[in-house]
N, C-alpha and C positions, 0 to 999 in steps of 0.2 A: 524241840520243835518238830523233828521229824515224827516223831512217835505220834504226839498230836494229831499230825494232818494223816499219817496212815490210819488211825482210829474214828477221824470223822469218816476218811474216806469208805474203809469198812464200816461204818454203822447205817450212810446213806445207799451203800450195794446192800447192807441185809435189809432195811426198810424194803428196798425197790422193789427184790425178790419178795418179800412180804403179799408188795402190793400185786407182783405178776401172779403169785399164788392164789390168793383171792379174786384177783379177776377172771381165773378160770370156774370160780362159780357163776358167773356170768351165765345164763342162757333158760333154756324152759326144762323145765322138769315135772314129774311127773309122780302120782303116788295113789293111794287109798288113805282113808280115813275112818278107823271102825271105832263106834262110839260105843258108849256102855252097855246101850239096848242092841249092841249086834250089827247094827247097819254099819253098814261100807259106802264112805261117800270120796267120790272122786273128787282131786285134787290137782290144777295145774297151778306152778308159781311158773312166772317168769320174773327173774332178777337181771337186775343192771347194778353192776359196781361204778363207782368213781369216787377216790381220793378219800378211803374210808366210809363212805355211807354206801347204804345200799338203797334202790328203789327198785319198782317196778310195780306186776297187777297179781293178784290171789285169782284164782278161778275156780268156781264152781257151778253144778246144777246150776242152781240160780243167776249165776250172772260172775262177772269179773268187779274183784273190789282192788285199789289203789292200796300199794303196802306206804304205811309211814313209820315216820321215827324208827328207821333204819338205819344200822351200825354195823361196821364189821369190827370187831373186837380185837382181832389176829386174823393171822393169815385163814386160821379153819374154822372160826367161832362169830358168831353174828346173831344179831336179835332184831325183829320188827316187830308191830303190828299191825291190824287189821280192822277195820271197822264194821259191823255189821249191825244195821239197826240200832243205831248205838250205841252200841257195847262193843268195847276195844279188846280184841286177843291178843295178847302178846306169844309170840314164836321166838322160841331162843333153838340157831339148829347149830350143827357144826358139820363141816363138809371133809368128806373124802374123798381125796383126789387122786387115790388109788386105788380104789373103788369106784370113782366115780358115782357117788352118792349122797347125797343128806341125810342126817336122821335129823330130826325135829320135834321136840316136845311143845303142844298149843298147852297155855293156859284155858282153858275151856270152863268159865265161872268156876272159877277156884278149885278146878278140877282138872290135872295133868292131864292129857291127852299126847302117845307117843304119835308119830309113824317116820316110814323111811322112803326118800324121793329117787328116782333114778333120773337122771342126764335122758332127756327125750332126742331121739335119734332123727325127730322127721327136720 
């Protein structure tokens, strides 16, 4: 019986931390976006965690788009997408927290698309 309750009690402390790890992706961040033909297009997300999903808005030139169908997979790994005109991009990114970074691969019409975010400072 004791083993038991030590083992839930350990699974619900790693969950926790789980979820304190991922909420430090939490905030605005910041990147480029270079497409095939060479252009560099600026990129801000702001992400909001809570209780495994993720939300928040995509930013660009153009305007700010609403992220949906937001996941945090684990503590480092996460996918949304994006709607544009409509056509949905899917973002699968994974966070380092020791770096303090994203990388992020867009589906871009069936076409990978990397880049890497940095933790915006302002």
């Amino acid at each position: 019986m004791k083993k038991k309750i030590f083992t839930t009690v350990a699974l619900v402390c790693f969950v926790m931390v789980c979820f304190a790890i991922a909420g430090s992706l939490a905030g605005k961040w910041t990147g480029t976006l270079k497409t095939p033909d060479g252009n560099e297009i600026p990129l801000t997300y702001v992400f909001k965690t809570d209780s495994g999903k993720l939300t928040g808005t995509a930013a660009t030139p153009e305007g700010e788009i609403a992220i949906t169908e937001g996941k945090l997979i684990s503590a480092t790994d996460f996918t949304f997408s994006v709607s544009v005109n409509g056509a949905d991009y899917k973002h699968t990114g994974k966070f380092y927290p020791d770096a303090d970074s994203v990388g992020m691969d867009i589906d871009f019409g069936g076409q990978k698309l990397h880049t890497t975010l940095k933790r915006d400072a302002k």
